[in-house]
C-alpha positions as CSV (number, residue, x, y, z in Angstrom):
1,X,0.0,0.0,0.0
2,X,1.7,3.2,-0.7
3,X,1.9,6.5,1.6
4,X,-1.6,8.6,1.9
5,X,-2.1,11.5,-0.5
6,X,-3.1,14.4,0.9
7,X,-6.2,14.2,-0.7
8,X,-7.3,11.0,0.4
9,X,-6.4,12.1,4.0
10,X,-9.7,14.9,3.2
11,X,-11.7,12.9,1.5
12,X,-11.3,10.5,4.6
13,X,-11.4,13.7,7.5
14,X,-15.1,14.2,5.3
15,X,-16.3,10.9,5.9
16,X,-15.7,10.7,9.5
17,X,-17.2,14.5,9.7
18,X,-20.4,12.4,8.2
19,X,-21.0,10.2,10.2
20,X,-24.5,10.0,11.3
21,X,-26.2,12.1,9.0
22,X,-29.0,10.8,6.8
23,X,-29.1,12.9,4.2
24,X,-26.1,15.2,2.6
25,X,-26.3,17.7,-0.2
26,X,-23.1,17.9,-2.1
27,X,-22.8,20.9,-5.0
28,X,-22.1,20.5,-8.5
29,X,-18.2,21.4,-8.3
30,X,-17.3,19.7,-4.8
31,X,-15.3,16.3,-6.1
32,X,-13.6,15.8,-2.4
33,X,-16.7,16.5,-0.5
34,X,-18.7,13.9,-2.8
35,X,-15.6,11.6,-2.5
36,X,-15.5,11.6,1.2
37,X,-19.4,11.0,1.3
38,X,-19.0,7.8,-0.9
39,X,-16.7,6.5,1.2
40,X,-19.0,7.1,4.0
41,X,-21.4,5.2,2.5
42,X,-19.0,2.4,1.7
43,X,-18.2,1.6,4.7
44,X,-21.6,2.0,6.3
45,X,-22.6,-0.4,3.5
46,X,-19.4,-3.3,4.8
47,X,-20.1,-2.4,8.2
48,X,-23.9,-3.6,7.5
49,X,-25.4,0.1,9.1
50,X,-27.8,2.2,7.7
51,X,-26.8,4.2,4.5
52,X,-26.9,7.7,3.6
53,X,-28.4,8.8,1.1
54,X,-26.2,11.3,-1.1
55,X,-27.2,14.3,-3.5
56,X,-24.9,15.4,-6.2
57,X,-26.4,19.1,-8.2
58,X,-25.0,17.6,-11.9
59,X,-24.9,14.5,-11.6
60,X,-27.4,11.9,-12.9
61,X,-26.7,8.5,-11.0
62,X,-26.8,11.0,-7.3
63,X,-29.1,13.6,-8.0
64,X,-32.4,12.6,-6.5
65,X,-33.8,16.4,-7.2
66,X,-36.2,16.8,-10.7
67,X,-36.2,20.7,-10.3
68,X,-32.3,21.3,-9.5
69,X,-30.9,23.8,-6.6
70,X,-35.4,24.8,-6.1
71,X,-36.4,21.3,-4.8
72,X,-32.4,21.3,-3.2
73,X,-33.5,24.6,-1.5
74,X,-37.5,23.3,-0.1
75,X,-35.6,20.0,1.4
76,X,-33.1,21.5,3.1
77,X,-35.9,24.1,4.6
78,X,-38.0,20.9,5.5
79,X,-35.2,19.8,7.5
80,X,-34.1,17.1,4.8
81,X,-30.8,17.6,5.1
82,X,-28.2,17.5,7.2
83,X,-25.1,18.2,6.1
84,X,-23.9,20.2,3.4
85,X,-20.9,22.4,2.3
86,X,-19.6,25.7,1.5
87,X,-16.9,26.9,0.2
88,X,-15.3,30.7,-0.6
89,X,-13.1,33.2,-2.0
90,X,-13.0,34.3,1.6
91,X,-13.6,33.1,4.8
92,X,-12.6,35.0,8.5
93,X,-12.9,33.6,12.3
94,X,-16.2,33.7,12.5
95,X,-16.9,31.6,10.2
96,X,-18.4,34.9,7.2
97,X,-18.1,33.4,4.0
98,X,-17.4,35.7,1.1
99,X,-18.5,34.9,-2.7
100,X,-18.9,37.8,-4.4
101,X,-15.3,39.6,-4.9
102,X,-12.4,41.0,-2.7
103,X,-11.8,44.6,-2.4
104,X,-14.5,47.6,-1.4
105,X,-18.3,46.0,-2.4
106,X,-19.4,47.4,-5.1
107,X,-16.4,48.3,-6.6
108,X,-14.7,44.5,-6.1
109,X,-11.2,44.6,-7.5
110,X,-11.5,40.5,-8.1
111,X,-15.2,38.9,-8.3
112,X,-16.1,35.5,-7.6
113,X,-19.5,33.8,-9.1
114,X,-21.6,35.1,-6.5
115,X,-23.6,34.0,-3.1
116,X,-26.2,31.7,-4.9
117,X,-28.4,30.0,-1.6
118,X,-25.2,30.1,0.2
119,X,-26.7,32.4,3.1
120,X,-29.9,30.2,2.8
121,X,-28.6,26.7,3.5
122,X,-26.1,28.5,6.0
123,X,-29.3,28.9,8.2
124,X,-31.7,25.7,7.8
125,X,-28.8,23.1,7.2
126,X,-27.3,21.3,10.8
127,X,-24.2,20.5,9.7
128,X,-22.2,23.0,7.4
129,X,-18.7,21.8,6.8
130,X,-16.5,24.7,5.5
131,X,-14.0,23.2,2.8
132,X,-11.2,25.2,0.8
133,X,-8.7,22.8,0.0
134,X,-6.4,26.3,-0.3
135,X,-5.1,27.6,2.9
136,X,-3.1,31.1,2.3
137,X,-4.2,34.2,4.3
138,X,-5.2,35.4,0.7
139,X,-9.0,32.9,2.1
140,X,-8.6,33.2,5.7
141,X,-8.6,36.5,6.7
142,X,-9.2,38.6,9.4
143,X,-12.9,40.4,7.9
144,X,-14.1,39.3,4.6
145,X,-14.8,42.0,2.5
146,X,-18.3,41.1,1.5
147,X,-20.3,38.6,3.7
148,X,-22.6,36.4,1.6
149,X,-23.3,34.0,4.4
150,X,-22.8,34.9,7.9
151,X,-21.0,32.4,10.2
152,X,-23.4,34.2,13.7
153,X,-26.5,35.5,14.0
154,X,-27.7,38.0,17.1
155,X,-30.1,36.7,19.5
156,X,-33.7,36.5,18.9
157,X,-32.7,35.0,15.2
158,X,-33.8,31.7,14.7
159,X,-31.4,29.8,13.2
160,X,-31.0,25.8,13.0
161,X,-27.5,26.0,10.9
162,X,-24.7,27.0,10.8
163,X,-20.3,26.3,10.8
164,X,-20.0,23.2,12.1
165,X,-16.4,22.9,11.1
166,X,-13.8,24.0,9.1
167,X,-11.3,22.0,6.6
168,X,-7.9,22.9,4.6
169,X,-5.8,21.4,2.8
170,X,-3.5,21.9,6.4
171,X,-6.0,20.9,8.6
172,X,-9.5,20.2,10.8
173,X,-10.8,23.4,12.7
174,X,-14.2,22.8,15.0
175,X,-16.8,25.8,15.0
176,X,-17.7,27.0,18.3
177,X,-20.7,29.0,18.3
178,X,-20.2,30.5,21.9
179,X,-16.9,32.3,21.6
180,X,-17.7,32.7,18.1
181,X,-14.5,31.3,16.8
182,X,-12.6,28.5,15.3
183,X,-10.5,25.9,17.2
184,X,-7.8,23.7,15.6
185,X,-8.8,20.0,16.1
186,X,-6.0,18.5,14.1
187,X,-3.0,19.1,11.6
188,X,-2.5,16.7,8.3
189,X,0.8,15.5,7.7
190,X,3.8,17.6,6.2
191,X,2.3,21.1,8.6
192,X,2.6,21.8,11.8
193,X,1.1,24.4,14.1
194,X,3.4,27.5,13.1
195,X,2.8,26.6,9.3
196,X,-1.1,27.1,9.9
197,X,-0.5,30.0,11.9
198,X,1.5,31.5,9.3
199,X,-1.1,30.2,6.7
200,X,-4.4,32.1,8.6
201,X,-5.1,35.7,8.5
202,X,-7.4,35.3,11.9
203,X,-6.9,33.9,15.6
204,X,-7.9,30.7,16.2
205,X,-7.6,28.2,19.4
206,X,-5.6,25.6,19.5
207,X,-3.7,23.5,22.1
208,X,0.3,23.6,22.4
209,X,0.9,20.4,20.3
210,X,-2.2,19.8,18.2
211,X,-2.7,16.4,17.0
212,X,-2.2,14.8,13.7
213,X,-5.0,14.1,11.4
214,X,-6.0,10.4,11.5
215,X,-4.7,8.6,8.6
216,X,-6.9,6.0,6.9
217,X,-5.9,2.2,7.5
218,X,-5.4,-0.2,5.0
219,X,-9.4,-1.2,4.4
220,X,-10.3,2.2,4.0
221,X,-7.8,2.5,1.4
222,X,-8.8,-0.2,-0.5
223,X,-12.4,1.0,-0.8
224,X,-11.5,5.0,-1.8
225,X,-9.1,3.9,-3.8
226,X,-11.0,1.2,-5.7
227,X,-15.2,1.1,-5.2
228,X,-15.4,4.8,-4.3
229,X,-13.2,6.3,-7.4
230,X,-15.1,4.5,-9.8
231,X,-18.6,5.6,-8.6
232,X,-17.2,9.2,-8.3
233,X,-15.9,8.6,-12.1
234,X,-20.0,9.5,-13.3
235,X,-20.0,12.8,-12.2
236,X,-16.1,14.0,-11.7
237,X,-14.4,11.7,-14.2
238,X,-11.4,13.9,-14.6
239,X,-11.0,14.4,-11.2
240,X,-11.2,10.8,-10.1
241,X,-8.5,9.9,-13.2
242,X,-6.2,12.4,-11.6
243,X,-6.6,10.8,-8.0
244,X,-5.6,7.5,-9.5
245,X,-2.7,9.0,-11.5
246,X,-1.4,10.6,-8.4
247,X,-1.9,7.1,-6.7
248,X,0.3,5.0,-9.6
249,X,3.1,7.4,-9.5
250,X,3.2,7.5,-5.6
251,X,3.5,4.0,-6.0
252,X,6.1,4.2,-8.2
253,X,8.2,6.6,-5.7
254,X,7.6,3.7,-3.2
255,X,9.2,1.6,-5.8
256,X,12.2,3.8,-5.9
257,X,12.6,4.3,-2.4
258,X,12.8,0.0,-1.9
């Protein structure tokens, strides 16, 4: 078995994120969030548990929906769903996600797509995983310049969603609500704490030696690598032939390291 890429170790920090939700909502350009919820699935489905079921916007084989993001948008206010994600061109401590463009609103210097239902499902979905496989303070800064989605809202809103955590491609924050603020949980392999510190334009708790991020074993492996790549081939093919080209030539390294 050759070393872990670093993005299997996301794909696997998603599916343990996952666990115990019924239903999650993946969107249309999210290959490593739809990864890591196949591989939930697959090992719910060898460890004989209950499966969750999984929506894909664009794809055909995981899209359950008949009226796209509308029918997305009425489930998730039915409380249908339970997890979903968000990404962005920025994103500060308290968890304000920023789609629309950096620099003074309106007149952005760089714009992004836009906020779509991203304030929307911020609110009615439990379990909102922030993902941005990027980690420069360029993302993570101190005050986004535009808030699309807020990470708080003040008392009296009602409000059922929200941050529930945070991942890089350097590692796992948790979302407390209470401060509001982000706390390290765990660092993937090849960082360490002054890297991330470096990497984040806000403050952020931590302890004095986080942990690593839990590496897949052998088993789970097998089934990213194999079952799960060539389900995720329908909807990202070009993404799932790059995973297993970055696989053969790790193995290759592995070769020339023996």
């Amino acid at each position: 078995m050759s070393a872990v890429l670093p993005r299997e170790v996301l794909i696997c920090a998603i599916a343990r994120l996952l666990d115990g939700v019924r239903h999650v909502a993946v969107g249309a350009s999210s290959p490593i969030p739809a990864a890591g919820a196949m591989l939930l699935r697959a090992l719910k489905k060898k460890a004989g548990a209950p499966l969750p079921r999984i929506s894909i916007l664009g794809s055909v084989e995981h899209n359950f929906f008949t009226n796209g993001s509308a029918e997305l948008f009425d489930c998730a206010g039915q409380g249908r769903i339970d997890a979903f994600f968000l990404g962005g061109g920025q994103i500060d401590g308290q968890g304000n996600v920023n789609l629309v463009g950096a620099g003074d609103y309106p007149g952005s210097t760089v714009r992004w797509p836009g906020s779509f239902g991203s304030a929307y499902l911020y609110f009615v979905v439990p379990r909102v995983i922030l993902f941005r496989e990027e980690h420069t303070p360029r993302v993570f800064v101190d005050k986004v310049d535009f808030i699309s989605a807020p990470g708080v809202s003040a008392d009296g809103v009602f409000r059922q969603g929200g941050p529930y955590a945070l991942l890089t491609g350097k590692g796992l924050f948790a979302f407390d609500k209470e401060v509001p603020g982000f706390r390290l949980e765990s660092v993937h392999p090849g960082h360490d704490l002054d890297d991330i510190r470096q990497s984040t334009g806000f403050e952020f708790a931590h302890e004095e030696n986080p942990q690593q991020t839990a590496l897949p074993d052998a088993e789970t492996l097998r089934l990213l690598r194999g079952d799960v790549l060539d389900e995720l081939t329908e909807t990202y093919p070009a993404f799932a032939e790059q995973m297993r080209k970055d696989h053969e030539l790790a193995l290759k390294a592995c070769e020339v390291v023996s």
